[in-house]
C-alpha positions as CSV (number, residue, x, y, z in Angstrom):
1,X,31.0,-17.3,-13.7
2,X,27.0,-17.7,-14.2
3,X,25.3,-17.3,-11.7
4,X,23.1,-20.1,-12.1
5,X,26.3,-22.4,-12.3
6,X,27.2,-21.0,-8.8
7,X,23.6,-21.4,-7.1
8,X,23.8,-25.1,-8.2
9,X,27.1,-25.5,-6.6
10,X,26.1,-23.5,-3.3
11,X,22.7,-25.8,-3.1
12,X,24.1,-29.2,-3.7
13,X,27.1,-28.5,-1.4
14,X,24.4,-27.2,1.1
15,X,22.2,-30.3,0.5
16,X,25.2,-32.8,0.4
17,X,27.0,-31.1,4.3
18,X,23.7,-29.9,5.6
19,X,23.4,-32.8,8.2
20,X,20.5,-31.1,10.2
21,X,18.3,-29.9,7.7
22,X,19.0,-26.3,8.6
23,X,19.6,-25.8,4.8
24,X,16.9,-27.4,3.3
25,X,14.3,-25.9,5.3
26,X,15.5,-22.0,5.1
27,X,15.5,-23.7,0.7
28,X,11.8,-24.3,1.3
29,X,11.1,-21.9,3.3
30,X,12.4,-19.3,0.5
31,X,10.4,-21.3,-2.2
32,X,7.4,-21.2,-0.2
33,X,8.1,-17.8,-0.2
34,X,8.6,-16.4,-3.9
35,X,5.5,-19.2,-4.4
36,X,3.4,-16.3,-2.5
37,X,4.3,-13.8,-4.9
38,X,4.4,-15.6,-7.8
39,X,0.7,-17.1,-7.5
40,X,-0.4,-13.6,-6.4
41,X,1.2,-12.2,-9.8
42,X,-0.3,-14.7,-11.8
43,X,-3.8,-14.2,-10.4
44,X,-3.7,-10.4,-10.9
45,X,-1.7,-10.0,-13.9
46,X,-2.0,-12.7,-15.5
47,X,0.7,-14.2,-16.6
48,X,3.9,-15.9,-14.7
49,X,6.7,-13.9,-13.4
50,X,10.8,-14.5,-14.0
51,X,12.5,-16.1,-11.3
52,X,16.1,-14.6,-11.1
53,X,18.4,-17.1,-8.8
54,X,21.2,-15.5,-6.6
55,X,23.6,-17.0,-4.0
56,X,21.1,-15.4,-1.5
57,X,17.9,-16.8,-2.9
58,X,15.2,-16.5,-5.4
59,X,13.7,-13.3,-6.6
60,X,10.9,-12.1,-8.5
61,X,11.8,-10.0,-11.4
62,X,8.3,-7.5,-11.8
63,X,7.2,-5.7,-14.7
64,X,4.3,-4.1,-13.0
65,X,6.6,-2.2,-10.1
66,X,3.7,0.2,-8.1
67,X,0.9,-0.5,-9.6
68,X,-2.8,-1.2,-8.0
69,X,-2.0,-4.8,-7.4
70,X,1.6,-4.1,-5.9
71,X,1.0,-4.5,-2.1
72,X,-1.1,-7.6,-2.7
73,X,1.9,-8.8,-4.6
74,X,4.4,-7.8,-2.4
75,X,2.9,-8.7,1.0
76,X,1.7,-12.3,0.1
77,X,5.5,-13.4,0.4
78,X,5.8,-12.4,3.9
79,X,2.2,-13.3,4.5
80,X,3.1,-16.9,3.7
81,X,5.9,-17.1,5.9
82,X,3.3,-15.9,8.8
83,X,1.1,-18.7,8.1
84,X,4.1,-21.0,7.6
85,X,5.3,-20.1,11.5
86,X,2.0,-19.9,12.9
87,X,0.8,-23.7,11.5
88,X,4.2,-24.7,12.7
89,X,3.5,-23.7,16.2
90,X,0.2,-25.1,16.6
91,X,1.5,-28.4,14.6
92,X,4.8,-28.5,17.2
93,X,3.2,-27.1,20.2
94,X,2.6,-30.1,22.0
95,X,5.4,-32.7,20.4
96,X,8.8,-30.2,20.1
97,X,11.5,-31.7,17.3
98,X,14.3,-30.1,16.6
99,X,13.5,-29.7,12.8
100,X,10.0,-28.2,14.0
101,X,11.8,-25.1,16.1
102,X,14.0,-24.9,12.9
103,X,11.0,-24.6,10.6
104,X,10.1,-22.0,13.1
105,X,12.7,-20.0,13.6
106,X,13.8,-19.7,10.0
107,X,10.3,-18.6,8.9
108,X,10.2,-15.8,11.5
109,X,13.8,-15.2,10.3
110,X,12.6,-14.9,7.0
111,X,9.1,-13.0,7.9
112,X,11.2,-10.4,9.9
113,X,14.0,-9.5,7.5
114,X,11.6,-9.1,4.6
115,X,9.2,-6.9,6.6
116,X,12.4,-4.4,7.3
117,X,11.4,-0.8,5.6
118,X,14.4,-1.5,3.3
119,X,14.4,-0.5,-0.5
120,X,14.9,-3.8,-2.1
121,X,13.1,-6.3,0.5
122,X,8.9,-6.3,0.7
123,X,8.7,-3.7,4.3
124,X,10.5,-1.3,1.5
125,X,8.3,-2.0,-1.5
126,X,5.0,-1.5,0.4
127,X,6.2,1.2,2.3
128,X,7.5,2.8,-1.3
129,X,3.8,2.4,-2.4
130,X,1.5,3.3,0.7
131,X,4.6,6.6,1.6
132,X,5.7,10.0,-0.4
133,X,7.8,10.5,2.2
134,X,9.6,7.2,1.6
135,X,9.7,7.7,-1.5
136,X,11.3,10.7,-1.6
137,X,13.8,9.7,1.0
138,X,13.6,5.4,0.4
139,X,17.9,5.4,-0.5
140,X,19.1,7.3,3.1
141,X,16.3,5.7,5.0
142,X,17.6,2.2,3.8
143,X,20.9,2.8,4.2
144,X,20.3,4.2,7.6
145,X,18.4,1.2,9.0
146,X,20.9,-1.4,7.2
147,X,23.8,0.5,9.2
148,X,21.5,0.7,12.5
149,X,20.5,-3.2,12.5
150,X,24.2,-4.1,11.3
151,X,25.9,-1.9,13.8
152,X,23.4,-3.3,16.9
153,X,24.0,-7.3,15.2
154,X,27.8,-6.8,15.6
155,X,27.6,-5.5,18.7
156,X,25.7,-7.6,20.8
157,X,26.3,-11.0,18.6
158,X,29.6,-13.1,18.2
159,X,29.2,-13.5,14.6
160,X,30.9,-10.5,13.3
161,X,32.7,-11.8,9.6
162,X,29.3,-12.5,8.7
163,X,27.2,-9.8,9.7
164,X,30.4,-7.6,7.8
165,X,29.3,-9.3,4.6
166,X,25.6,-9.3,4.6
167,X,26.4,-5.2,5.4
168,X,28.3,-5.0,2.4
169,X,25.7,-7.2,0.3
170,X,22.8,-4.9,2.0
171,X,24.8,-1.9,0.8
172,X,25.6,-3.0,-2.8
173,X,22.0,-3.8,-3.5
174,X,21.1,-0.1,-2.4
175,X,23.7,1.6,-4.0
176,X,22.8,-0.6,-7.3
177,X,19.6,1.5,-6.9
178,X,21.3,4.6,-7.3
C-alpha cells in the first residue's frame, strides 16, 4: 500500500478516537519538530528539503549528509523541542491542565529519544559528524544501545508488545543501513 495512503488513515483515525489530545499534540509536537530542521536547511542551503511521511512521523530526506552546516541542521530539531518543554513549564507552572503536562511530557519524550547516539535519530547524526570513532563503529554502537534501552524498557515497564515492536522497527532501520 502507499505509504502516504496509510499515514492518512493512521492520522484521521488518531484525530477521530484521540479523545484527550494525546495524539494531536505528540502530531505537533513532531511538526514543530521537522519545522526546526527544515527552516535551518533552508537558511543554510538554500532551498527546501523533502518531507518523507511514515507511520512513525515525518522525516527530512538530506542531500547535504555531513557537511559544515550538518550539526546546525541536525540539532535544531531537538533544540525546538527544548524550547517547546521549557515555555511549556514556565506557561503551566502556576495553572497545571492536563493537556499542559501532556505537551510536556511528549516534548521531553520526543527531545530524549532523538538525542539517543543512535544512527538514524539526531544524538547519532551529530555524534557521526563531531566522532571517528563513531563512525567507524556507528552500526554495533546503535544496535548495542537500541538492545540496552529495549531490554531495561521491558523489564521494568508493563508495556512489553510494544516495546517488542519499536525494537524490531529500531532494528530494521539499522540494518537498512547496512
Amino acid at each position: 500500500m502507499n505509504r502516504l495512503f496509510i499515514f492518512f488513515i493512521v492520522l484521521f483515525t488518531g484525530l477521530f478516537f484521540d479523545r484527550l489530545d494525546i495524539f494531536k499534540i505528540c502530531l505537533l509536537s513532531s511538526a514543530f519538530h521537522e519545522a526546526g530542521h527544515t527552516i535551518i536547511y533552508k537558511l543554510f542551503i538554500g532551498k527546501w528539503p523533502e518531507i518523507e511521511i511514515s507511520l512513525f512521523g515525518f522525516k527530512m530526506k538530506n542531500i547535504v549528509a555531513h557537511n559544515k552546516y550538518y550539526v546546525f541542521i541536525v540539532i535544531r530539531g531537538p533544540l525546538v523541542n527544548l524550547f517547546l518543554l521549557i515555555f511549556s513549564l514556565t506557561l503551566y507552572n502556576n495553572k497545571a491542565t492536563f493537556e499542559g503536562y501532556i505537551w510536556i511530557i511528549v516534548n521531553l519524550i520526543i527531545f530524549i529519544i532523538n538525542m539517543l547516539p543512535v544512527w538514524f535519530l539526531d544524538g547519532g547524526q551529530i555524534l557521526y559528524c563531531l566522532s571517528p570513532i563513531y563512525q567507524r563503529n556507528y552500526r554495533i554502537l546503535s544496535f548495542f544501545i537500541i538492545t540496552v534501552i529495549t531490554v531495561m524498557l521491558f523489564c521494568f515497564t508493563g508495556v512489553k508488545l510494544s516495546l517488542i515492536a519499536l525494537y524490531i522497527y529500531f532494528l530494521l532501520n539499522v540494518l537498512n543501513d547496512i
